[in-house]
Structure formats: C-alpha cells, structure tokens
N, CA, C and O atoms as a GROMACS GRO file, in nm:
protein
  340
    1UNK      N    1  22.636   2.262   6.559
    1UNK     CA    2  22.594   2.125   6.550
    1UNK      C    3  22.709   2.032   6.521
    1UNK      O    4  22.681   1.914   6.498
    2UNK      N    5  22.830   2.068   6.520
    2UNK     CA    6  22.968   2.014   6.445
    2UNK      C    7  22.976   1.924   6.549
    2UNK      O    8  22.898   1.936   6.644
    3UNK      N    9  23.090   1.804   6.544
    3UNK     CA   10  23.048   1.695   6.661
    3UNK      C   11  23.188   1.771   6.733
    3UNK      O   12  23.239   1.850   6.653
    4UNK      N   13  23.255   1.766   6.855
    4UNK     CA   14  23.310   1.739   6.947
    4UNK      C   15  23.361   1.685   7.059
    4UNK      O   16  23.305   1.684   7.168
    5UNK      N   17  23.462   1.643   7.034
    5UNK     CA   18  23.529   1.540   7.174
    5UNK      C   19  23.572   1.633   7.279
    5UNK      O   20  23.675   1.700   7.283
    6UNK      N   21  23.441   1.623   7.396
    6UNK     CA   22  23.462   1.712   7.494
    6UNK      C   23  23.548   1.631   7.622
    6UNK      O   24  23.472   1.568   7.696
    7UNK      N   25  23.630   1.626   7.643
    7UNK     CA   26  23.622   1.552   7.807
    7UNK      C   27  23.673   1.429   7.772
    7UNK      O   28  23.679   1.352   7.867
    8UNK      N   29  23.714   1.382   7.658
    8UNK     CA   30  23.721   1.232   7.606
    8UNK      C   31  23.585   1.193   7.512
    8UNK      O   32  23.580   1.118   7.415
    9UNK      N   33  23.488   1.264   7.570
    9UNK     CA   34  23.339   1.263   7.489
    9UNK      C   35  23.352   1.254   7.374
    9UNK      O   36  23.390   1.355   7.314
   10UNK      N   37  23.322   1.105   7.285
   10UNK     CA   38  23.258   1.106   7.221
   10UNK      C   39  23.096   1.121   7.150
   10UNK      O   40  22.998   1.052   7.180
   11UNK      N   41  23.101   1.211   7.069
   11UNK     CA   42  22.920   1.201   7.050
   11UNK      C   43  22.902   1.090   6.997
   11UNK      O   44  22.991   1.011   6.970
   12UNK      N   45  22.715   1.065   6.967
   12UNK     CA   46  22.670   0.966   6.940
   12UNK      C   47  22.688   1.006   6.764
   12UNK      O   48  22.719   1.113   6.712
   13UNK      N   49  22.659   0.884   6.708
   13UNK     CA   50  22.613   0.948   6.574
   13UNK      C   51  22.470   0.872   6.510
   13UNK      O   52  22.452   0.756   6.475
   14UNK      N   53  22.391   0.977   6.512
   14UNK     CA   54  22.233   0.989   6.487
   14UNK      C   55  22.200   0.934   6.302
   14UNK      O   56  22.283   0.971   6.220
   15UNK      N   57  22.105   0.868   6.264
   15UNK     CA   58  22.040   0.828   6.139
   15UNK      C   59  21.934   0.883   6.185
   15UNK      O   60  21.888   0.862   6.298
   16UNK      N   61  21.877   0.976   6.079
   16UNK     CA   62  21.739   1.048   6.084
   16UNK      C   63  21.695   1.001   5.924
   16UNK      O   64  21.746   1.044   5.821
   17UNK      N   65  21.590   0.906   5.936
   17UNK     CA   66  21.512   0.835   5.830
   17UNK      C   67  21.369   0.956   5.784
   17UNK      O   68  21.260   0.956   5.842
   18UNK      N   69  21.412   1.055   5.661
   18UNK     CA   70  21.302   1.137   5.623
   18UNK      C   71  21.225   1.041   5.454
   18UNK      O   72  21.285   0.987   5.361
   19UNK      N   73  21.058   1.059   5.486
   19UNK     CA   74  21.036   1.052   5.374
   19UNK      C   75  21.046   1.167   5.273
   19UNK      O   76  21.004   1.280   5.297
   20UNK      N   77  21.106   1.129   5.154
   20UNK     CA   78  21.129   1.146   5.012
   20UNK      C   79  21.242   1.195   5.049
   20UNK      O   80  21.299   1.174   5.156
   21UNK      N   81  21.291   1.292   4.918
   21UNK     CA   82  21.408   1.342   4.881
   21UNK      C   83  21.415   1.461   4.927
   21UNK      O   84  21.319   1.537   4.915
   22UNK      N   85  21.557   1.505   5.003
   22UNK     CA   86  21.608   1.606   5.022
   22UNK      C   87  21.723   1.678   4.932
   22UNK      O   88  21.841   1.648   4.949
   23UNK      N   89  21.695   1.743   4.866
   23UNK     CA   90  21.782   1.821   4.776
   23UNK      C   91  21.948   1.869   4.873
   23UNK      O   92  21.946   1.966   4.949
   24UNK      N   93  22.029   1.818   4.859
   24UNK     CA   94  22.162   1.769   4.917
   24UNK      C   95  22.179   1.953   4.960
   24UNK      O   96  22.215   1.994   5.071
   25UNK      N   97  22.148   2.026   4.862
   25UNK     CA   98  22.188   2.158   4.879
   25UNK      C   99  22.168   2.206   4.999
   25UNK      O  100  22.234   2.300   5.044
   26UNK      N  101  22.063   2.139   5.070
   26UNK     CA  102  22.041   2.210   5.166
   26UNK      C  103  22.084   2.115   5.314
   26UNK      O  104  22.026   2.108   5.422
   27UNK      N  105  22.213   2.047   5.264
   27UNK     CA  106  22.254   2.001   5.366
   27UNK      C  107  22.337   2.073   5.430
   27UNK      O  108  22.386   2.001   5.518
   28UNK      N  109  22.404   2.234   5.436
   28UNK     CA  110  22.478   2.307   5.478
   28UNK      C  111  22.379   2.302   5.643
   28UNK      O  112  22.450   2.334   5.738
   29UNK      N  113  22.276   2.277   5.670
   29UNK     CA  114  22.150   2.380   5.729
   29UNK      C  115  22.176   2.253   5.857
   29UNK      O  116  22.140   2.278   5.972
   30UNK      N  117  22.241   2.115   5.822
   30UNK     CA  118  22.315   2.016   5.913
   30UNK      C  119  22.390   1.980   5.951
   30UNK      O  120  22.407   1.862   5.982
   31UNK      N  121  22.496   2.112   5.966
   31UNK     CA  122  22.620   2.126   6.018
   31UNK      C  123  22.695   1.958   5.946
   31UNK      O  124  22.714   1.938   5.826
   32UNK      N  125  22.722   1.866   6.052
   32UNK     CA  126  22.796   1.767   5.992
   32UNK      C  127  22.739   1.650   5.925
   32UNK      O  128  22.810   1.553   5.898
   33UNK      N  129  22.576   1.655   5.888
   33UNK     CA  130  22.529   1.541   5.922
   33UNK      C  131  22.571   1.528   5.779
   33UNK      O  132  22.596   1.637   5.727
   34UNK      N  133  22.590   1.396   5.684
   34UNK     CA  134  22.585   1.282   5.558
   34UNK      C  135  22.413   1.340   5.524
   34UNK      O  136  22.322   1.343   5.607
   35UNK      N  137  22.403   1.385   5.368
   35UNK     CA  138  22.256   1.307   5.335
   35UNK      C  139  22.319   1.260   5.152
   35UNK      O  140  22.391   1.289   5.056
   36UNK      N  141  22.211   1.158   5.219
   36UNK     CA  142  22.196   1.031   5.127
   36UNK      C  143  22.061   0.973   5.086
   36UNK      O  144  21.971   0.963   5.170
   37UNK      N  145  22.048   0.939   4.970
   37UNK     CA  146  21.933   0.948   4.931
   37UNK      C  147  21.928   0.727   4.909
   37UNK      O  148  22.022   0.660   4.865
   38UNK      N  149  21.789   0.672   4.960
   38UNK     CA  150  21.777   0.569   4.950
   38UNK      C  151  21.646   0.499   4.901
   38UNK      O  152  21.545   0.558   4.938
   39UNK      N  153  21.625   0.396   4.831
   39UNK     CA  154  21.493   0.371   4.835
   39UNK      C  155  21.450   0.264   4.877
   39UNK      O  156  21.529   0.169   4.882
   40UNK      N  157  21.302   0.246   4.923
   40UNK     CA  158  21.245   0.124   4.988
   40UNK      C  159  21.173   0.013   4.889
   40UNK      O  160  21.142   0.021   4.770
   41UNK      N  161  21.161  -0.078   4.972
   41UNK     CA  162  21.123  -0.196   4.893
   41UNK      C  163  21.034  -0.173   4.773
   41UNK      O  164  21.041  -0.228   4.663
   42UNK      N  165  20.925  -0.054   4.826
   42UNK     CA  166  20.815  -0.034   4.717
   42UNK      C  167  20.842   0.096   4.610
   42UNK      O  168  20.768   0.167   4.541
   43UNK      N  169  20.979   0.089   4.632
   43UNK     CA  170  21.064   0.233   4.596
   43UNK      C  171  21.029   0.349   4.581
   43UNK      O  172  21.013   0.427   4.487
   44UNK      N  173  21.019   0.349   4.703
   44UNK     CA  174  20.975   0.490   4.763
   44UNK      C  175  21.078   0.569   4.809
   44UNK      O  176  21.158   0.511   4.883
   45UNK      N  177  21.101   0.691   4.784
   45UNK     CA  178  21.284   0.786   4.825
   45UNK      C  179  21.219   0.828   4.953
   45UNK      O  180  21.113   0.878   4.990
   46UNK      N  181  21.373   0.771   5.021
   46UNK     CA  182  21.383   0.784   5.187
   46UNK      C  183  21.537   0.928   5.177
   46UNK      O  184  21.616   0.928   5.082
   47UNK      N  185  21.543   0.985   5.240
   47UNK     CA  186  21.648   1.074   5.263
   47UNK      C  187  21.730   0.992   5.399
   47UNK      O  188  21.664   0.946   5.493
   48UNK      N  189  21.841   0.986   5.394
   48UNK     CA  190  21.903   0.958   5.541
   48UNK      C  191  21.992   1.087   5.598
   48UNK      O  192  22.068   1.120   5.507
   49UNK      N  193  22.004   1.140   5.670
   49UNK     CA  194  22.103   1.196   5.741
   49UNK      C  195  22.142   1.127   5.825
   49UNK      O  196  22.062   1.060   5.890
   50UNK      N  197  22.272   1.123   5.849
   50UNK     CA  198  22.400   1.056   5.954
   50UNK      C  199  22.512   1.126   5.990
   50UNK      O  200  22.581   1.194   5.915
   51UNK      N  201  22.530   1.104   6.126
   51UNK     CA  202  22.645   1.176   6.205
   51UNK      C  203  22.653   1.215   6.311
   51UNK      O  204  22.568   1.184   6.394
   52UNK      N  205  22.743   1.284   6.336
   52UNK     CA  206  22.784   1.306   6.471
   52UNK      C  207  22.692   1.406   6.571
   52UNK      O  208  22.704   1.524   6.539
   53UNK      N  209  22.621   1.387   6.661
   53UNK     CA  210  22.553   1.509   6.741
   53UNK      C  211  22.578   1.486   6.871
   53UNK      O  212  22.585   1.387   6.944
   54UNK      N  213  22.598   1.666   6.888
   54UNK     CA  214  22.685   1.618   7.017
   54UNK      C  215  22.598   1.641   7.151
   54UNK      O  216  22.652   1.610   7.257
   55UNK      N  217  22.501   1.681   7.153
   55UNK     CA  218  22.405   1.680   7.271
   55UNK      C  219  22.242   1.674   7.227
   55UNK      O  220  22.237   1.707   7.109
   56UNK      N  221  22.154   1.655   7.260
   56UNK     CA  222  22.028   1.677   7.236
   56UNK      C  223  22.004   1.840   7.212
   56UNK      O  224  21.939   1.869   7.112
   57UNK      N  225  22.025   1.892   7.252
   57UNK     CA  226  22.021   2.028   7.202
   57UNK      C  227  22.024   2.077   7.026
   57UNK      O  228  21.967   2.152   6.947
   58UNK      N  229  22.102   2.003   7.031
   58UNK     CA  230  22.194   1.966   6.885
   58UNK      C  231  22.064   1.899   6.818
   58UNK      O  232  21.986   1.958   6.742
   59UNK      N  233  22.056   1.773   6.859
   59UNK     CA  234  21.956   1.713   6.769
   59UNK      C  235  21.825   1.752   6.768
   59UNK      O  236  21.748   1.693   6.692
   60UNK      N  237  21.781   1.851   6.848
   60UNK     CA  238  21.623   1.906   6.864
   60UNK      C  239  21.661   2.021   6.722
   60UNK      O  240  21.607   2.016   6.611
   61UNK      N  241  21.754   2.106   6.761
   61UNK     CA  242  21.803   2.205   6.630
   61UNK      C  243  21.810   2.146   6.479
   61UNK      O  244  21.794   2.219   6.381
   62UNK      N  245  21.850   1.940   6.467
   62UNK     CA  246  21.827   1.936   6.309
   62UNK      C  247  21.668   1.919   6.330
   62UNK      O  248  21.595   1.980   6.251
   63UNK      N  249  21.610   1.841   6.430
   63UNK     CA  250  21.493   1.801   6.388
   63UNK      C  251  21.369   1.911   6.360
   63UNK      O  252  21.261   1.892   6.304
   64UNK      N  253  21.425   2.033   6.420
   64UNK     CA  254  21.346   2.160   6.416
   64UNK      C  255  21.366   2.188   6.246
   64UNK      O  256  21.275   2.190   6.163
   65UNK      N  257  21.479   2.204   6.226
   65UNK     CA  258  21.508   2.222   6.066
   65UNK      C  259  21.422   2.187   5.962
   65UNK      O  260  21.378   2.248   5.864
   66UNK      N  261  21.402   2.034   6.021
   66UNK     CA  262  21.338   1.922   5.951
   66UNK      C  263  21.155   1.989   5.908
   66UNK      O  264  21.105   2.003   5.796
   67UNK      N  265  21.100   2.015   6.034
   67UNK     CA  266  20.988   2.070   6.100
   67UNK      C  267  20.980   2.179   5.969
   67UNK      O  268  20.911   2.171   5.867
   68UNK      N  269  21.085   2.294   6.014
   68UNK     CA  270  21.067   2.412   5.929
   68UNK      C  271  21.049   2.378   5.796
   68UNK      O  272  20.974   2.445   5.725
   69UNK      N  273  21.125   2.253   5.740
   69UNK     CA  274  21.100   2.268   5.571
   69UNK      C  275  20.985   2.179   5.528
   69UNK      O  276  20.956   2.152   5.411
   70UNK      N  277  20.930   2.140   5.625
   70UNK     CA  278  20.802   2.065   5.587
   70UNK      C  279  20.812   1.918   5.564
   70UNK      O  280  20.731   1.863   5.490
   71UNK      N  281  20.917   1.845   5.629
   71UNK     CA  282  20.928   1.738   5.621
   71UNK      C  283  20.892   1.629   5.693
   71UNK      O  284  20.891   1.644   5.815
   72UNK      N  285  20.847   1.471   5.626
   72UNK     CA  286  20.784   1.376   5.744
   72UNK      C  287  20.947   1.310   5.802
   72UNK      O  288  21.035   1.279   5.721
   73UNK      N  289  20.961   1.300   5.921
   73UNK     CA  290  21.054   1.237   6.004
   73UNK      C  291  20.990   1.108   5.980
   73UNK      O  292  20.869   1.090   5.992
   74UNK      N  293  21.105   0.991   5.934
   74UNK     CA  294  20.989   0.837   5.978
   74UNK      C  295  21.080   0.789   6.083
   74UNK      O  296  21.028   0.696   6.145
   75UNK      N  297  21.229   0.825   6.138
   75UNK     CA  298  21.239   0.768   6.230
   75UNK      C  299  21.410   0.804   6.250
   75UNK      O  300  21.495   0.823   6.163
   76UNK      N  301  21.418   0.804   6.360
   76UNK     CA  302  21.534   0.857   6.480
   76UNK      C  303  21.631   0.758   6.490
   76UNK      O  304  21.572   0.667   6.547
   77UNK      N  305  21.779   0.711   6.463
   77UNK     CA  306  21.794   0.623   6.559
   77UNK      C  307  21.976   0.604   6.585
   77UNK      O  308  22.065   0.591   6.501
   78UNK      N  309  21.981   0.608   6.724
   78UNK     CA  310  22.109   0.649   6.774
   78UNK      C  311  22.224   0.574   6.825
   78UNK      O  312  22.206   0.521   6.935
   79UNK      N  313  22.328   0.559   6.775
   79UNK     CA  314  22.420   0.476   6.789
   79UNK      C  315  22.543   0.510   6.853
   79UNK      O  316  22.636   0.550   6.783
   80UNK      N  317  22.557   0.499   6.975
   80UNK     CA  318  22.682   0.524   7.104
   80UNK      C  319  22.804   0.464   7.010
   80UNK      O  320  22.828   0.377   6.927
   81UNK      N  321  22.853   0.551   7.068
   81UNK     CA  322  23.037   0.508   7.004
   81UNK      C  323  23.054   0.415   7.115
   81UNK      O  324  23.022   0.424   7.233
   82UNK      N  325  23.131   0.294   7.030
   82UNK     CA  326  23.166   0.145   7.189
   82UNK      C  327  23.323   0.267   7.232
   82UNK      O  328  23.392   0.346   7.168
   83UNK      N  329  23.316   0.217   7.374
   83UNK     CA  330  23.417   0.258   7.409
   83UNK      C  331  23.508   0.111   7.424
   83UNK      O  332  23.460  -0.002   7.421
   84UNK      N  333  23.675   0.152   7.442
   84UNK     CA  334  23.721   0.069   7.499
   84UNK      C  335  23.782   0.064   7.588
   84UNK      O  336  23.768   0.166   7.656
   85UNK      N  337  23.883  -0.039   7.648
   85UNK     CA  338  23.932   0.016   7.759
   85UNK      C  339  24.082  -0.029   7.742
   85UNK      O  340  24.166   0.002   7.826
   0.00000   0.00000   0.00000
C-alpha cells in the first residue's frame, strides 16, 4: 500500500473520514496512511486517515481493513497531486 512514483506517477493522496476513534496502534495495518484523531461540531471523534495510494487496488485493501474491524466509513475523498509543467 506504500505510495510510489511509477513512470513520473504520482499517487493521489486519499482522506478516509471514519466515525469514532481508531486506536493509532493499529495504523501499521495502513501501510502509509496518517491517523489522526478529530472532533465534530457536536463533538463527536472522527478518525482521519491520509495519504498516499497508489492505485485503487490499494484503496479497496484499506477500505476492506476498515470493513474487517467493524468500522463506519463516513466518507472518501481524493486529492490529485497538481502537476506542473
């Protein structure tokens, strides 16, 4: 799941918005992703993971993770590296 510059390829890097808290320990299980713990207006603990994924393949494998430990996904969202020229 580690990111790689294939070809010039940059990956994207993914924010996966989980409700509550994820115990950091088990961030080994997301190769590169950041977790960070946040709360919402009605302070409610949001987990974030962030980072680099380098194909959908990749990101079906954290979100499966996610699946396996019994967690709610509230939301996906993916940010292209700008290129320049």
């Amino acid at each position: 799941m580690g990111a790689q510059i294939n070809n010039g390829h940059i990956p994207p890097t993914y924010l996966i918005e989980i409700d509550g808290l994820l115990d950091p320990r088990w961030s080994y299980r997301f190769g590169d992703m950041q977790c960070d713990t946040r709360y919402d207006v009605d302070g409610r603990a949001l987990t974030i993971l962030s980072g680099p994924v380098v194909d959908q393949a990749a990101l079906r494998g954290i979100l499966t993770q996610l699946w396996d430990l019994n967690l709610t996904v509230l939301a996906v969202h993916c940010h292209e590296p700008e290129l320049h020229s």
